[in-house]
C-alpha positions as CSV (number, residue, x, y, z in Angstrom):
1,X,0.0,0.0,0.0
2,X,1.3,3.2,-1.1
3,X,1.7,6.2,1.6
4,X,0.1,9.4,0.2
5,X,2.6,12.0,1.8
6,X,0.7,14.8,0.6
7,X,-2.9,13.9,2.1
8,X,-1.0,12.6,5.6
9,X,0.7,16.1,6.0
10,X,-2.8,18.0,5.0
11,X,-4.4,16.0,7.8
12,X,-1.9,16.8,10.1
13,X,-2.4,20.4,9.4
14,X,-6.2,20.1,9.9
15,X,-5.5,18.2,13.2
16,X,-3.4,20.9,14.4
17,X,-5.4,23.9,13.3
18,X,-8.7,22.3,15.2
19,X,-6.2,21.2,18.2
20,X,-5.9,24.7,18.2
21,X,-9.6,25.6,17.8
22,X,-10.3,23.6,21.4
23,X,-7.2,24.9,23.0
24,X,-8.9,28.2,22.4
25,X,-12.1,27.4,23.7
26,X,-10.7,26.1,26.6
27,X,-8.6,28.8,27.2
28,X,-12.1,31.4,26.7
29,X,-14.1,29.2,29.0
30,X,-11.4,30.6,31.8
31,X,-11.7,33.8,31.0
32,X,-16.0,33.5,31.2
33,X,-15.6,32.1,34.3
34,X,-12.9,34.1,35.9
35,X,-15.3,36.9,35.2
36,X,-17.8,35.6,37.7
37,X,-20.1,33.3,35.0
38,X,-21.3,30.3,36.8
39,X,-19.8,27.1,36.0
40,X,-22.3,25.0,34.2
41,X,-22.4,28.3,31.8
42,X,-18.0,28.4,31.3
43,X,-17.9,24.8,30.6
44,X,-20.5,25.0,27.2
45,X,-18.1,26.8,26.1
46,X,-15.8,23.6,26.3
47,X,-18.8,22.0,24.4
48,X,-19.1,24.4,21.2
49,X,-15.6,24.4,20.4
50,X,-15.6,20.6,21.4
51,X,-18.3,20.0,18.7
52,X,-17.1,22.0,16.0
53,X,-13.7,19.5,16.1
54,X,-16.4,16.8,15.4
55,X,-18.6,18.6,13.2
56,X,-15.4,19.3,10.8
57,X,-13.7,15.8,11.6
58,X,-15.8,13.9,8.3
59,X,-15.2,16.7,6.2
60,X,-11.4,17.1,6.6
61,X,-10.2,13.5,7.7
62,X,-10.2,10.6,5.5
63,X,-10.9,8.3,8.1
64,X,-11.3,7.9,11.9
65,X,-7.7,7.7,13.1
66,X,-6.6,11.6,13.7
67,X,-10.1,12.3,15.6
68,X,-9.7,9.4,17.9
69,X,-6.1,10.0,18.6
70,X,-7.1,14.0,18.8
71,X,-9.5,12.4,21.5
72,X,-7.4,10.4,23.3
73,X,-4.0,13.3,23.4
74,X,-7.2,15.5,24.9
75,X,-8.8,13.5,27.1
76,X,-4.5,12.8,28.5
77,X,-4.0,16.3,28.7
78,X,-7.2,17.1,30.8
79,X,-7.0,14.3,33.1
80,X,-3.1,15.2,33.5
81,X,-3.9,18.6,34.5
82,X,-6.4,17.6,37.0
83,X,-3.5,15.9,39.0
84,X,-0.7,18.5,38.0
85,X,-2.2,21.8,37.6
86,X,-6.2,21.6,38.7
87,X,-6.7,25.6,37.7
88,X,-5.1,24.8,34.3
89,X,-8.6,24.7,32.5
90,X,-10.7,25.6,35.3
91,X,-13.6,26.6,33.2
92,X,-14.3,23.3,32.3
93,X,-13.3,21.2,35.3
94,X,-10.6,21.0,37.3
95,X,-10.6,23.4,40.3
96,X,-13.8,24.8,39.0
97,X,-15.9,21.4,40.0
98,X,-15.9,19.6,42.8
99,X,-13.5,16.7,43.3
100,X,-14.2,13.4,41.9
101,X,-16.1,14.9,38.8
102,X,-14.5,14.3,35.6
103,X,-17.0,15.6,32.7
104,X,-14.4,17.5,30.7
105,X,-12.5,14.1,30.7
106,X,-15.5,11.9,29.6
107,X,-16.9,14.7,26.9
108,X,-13.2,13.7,25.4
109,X,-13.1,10.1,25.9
110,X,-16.7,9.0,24.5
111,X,-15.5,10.1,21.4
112,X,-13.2,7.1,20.9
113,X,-15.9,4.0,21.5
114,X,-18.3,6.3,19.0
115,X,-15.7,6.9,16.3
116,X,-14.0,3.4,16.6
117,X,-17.5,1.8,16.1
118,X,-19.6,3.7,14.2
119,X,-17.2,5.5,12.0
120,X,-13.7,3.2,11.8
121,X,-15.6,-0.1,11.7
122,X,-19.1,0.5,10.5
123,X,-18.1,3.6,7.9
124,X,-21.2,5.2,9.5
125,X,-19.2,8.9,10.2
126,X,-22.4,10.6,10.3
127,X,-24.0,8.5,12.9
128,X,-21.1,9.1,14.8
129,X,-20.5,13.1,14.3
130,X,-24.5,12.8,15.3
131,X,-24.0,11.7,18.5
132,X,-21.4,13.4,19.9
133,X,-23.3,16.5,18.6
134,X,-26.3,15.9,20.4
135,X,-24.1,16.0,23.3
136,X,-21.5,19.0,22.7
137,X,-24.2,21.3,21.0
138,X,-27.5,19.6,22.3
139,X,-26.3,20.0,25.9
140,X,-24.6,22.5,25.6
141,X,-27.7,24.7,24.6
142,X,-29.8,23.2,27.0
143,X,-27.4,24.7,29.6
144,X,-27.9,27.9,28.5
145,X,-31.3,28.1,28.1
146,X,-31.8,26.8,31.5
147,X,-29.6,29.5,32.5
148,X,-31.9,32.0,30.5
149,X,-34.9,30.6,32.1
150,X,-34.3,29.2,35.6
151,X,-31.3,31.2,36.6
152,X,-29.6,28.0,38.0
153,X,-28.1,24.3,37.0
154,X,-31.4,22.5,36.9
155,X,-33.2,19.5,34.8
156,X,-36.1,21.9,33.6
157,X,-38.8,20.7,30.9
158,X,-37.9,24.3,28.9
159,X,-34.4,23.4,28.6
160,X,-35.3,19.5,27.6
161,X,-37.6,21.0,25.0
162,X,-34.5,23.2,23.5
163,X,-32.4,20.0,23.5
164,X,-34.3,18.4,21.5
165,X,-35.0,20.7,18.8
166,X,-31.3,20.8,18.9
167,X,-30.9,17.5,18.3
168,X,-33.8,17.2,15.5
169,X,-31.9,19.5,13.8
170,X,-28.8,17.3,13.8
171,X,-30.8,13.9,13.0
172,X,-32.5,15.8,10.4
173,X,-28.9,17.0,8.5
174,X,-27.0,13.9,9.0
175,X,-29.4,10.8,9.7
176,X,-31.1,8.5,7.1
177,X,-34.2,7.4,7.9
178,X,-34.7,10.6,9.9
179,X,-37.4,8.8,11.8
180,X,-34.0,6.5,13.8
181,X,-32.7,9.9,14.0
182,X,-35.7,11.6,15.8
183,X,-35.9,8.4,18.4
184,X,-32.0,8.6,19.1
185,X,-32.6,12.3,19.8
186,X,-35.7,11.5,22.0
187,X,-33.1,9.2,23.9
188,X,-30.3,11.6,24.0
189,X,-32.9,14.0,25.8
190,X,-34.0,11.7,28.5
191,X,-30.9,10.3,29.2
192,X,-29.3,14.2,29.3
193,X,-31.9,14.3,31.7
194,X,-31.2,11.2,33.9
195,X,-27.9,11.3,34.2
196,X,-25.4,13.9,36.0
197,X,-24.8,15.4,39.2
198,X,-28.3,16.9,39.1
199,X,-29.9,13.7,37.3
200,X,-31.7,11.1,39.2
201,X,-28.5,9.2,38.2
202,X,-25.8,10.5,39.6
203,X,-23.4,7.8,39.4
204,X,-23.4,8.9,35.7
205,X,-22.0,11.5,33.8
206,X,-24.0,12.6,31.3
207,X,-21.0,13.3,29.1
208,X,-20.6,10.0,28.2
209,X,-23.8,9.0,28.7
210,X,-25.5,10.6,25.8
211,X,-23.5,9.9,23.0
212,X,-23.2,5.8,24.2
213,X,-27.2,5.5,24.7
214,X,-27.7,7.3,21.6
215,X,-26.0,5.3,19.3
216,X,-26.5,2.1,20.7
217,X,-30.0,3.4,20.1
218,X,-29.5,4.7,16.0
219,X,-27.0,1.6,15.5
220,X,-29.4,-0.8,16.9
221,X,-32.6,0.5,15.2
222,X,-30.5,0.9,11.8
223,X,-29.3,-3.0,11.6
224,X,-33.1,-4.1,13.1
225,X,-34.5,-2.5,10.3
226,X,-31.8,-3.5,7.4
227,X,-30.4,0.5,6.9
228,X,-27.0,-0.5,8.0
């Protein structure tokens, strides 16, 4: 098999130029939250620029390798800081949420089950880019609107609703039959719900939650019904 220099060094410019996009949205979540902004606010920041590395991933990356090793190196770095330097990227985690909370870490991680199944092994990228989305834009959104409307982190009905137009939006772009897609968002909405320090679950983080329930969901419902 014949290495193509030429598309390996244009991925690695891509993976650098969105390593930098998160790094930056990292970075801006501290400043929001230096400034006084809550937590559960600074952290969607985290999300957005989180799901704009997946949203581009399909459309600049040949395959599934340089998003699920960009992943991995970020899930490394933000578990690392944790230990060395909590403050390091406080306005997603670290000294900015109480101790034994590793959201940031799991938003990164989930990525690499998702891509390695849905995208690497089942060539399903959109399925995959789906998920994560409902979780990095989805929630993210919710959080804000909650914000908007209750003034505090709470599982609110209004901020449910938002989340899942957020996330019919999404199934309806990227997922064929768009009926799967509109019963993995449904999903992605309860379990955002569920799950998390405020959820009736609390044992799990929502972070990783949403994206594995939802595509075991889409996955399962695409090979019942013979669409995969």
């Amino acid at each position: 098999m014949e290495l193509n220099l030429e598309s390996l060094s244009d991925e690695l410019l891509y993976a650098i130029v969105i390593s930098v996009i998160v790094i930056i949205g990292l970075w801006f979540s501290n400043i929001v939250y230096d400034f006084g902004v809550p937590h559960y606010i600074s952290r969607k920041i985290g999300h957005f620029s989180g799901g704009f590395a997946f949203f581009a991933s399909p459309l600049v990356f040949s395959s599934a390798w340089w998003p699920i090793i960009l992943s991995v190196c970020f899930g490394i770095l933000l578990l690392g800081a944790r230990f060395v330097k909590p403050s390091t990227f406080r306005g997603v985690g670290g000294s900015g949420r109480e101790k034994g909370v590793f959201a940031e870490i799991w938003f990164a991680w989930v990525a690499v089950p998702v891509l390695c199944i849905s995208w690497l092994w089942l060539k399903q990228p959109a399925i995959a880019v789906s998920c994560l989305l409902f979780m990095a834009w989805g929630d993210g959104i919710t959080g804000l609107a909650r914000w908007r409307i209750y003034g505090k982190a709470v599982k609110g009905l209004w901020g449910s609703l938002v989340m899942l137009g957020i996330c019919l939006v999404i199934s309806w772009a990227f997922i064929e039959p768009l009926w799967i897609g509109i019963i993995g968002s449904i999903v992605a909405v309860v379990t955002e719900w569920a799950f998390g320090d405020i959820g009736i679950f609390k044992w799990g983080d929502d972070n990783w939650a949403i994206p594995i329930f939802s595509v075991a969901t889409i996955l399962g419902l695409m090979k019942l019904t013979g669409n995969l």
